[in-house]
N, C-alpha and C positions, 0 to 999 in steps of 0.2 A: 643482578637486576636486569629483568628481559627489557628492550624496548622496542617498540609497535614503531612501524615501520611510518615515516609519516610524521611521528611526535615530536616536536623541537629538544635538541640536546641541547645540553648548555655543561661546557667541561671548564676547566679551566686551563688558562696558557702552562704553568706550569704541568697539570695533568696530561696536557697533550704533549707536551715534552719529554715526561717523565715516559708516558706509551712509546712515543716513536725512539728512545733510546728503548725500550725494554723488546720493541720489534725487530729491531735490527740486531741488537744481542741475540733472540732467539734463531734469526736468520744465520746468524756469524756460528753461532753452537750448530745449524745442519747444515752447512759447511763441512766444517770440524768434523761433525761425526762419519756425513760421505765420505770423507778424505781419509779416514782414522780405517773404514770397512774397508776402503781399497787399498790400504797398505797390508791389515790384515788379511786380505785376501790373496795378498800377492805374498806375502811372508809365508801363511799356509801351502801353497803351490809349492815354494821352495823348499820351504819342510819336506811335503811330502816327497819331493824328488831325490832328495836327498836320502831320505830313509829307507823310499821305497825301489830306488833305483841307482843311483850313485854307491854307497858303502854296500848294498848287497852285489852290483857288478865289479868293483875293486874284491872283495871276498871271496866272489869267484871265481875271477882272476889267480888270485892266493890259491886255489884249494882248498882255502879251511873255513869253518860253518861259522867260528864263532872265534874270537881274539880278545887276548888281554893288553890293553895297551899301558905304557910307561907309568902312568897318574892312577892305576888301577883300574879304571875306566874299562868293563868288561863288555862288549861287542859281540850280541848273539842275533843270529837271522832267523824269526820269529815266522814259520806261513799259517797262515789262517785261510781258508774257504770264504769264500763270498760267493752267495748264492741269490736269485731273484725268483720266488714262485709265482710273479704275477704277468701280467699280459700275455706275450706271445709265447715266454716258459709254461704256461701253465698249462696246456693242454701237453704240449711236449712230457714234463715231467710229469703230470695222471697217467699218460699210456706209459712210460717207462715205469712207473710205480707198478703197475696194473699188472705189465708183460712181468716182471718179476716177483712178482706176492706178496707186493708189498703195500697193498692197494686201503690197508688198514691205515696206512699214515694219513689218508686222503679227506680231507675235512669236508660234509655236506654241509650248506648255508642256503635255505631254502628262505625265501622274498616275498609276501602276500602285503598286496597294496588294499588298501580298504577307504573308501572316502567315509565322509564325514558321517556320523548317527547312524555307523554300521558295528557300531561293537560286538553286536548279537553276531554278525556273522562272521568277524573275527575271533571269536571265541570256539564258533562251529567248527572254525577251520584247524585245530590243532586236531578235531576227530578226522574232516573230510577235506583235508586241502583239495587235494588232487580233484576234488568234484565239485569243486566252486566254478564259478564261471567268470571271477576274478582274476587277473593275469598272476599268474606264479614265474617267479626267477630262481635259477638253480645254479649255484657256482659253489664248483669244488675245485679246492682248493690247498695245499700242505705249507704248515706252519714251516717258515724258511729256516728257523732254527734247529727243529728237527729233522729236516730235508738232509740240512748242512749236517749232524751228529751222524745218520744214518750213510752221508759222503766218507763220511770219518771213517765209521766202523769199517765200511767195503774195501777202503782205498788200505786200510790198515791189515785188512782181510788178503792182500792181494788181487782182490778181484779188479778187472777189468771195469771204469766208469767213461760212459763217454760224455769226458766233462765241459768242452765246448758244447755238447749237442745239448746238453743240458742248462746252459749259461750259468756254470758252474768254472770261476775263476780260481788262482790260489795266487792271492795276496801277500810277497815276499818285504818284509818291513824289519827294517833294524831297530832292535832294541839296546836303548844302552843302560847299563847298570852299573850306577858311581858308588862306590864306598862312602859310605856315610862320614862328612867331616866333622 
């Protein structure tokens, strides 16, 4: 029930009771929930440091890739690519794409803005974009997933990648794999 701003209420003593404990309950619950996201926030940090930095620089330490521990607890260092095609990557990786032939990967995404009770000319435009007098956006673009496969195949290949210039990272992260209880 909406009420108009203005209109006399009439609640009762108990019902304003019963609200003002159900207001602070819900205040006490976001609370609770802030306080629950910053432990989980701070929990995650430590995960990752742990996985991603800690047991792979002790591993390293050792020499070895990957360890069986006592409880059968098998310890393997896992790298994956993490790649970003957008912002200030994106023209970087086009001209590197381009300069080596590989400029097929490179996605067109053409933009036509059209105000309102112009459908007729947005229709014209899949014959004539380029000669509308409509502002046109062009952004190309490569799917980071395929970016990162075709890092793969190179790097697998031997060939040389220049993977900072490309803000193309590799992601060292332990994996642990328990035997089933």
């Amino acid at each position: 029930m909406a009420i108009e701003y203005g209109e006399p209420v009439s609640a009762t003593e108990d019902q304003l009771t019963r609200l003002g404990k159900l207001a602070n309950y819900q205040v006490s619950l976001e609370q609770t929930i802030a306080s629950l996201e910053a432990q989980l926030k701070d929990i995650q940090e430590k995960y990752r440091r742990v996985s991603e930095i800690d047991i792979p620089g002790v591993l390293d330490e050792t020499g070895l890739s990957e360890v069986r521990l006592a409880d059968g607890t098998k310890i393997v260092i896992r790298e994956d690519l993490r790649v970003s095609t957008s912002g200030k990557n994106r023209d970087v990786i086009n001209n590197w794409l381009i300069s080596r032939g590989h400029d097929d990967l490179i996605r067109d995404e053409v933009t036509a803005a059209f105000g309102k009770g112009h459908s007729d000319v947005a229709e014209k435009a899949l014959e004539m974009l380029r000669g509308l007098t409509t502002s046109v956006d062009r952004k190309r673009y490569v799917n980071p997933q395929t970016f990162a496969a075709l890092i793969r195949e190179l790097l697998a290949g031997g060939e040389d990648v220049p993977l900072d210039q490309l803000g193309v990272f590799v992601q060292r992260r332990a994996k642990l794999e328990q035997k089933p209880k």
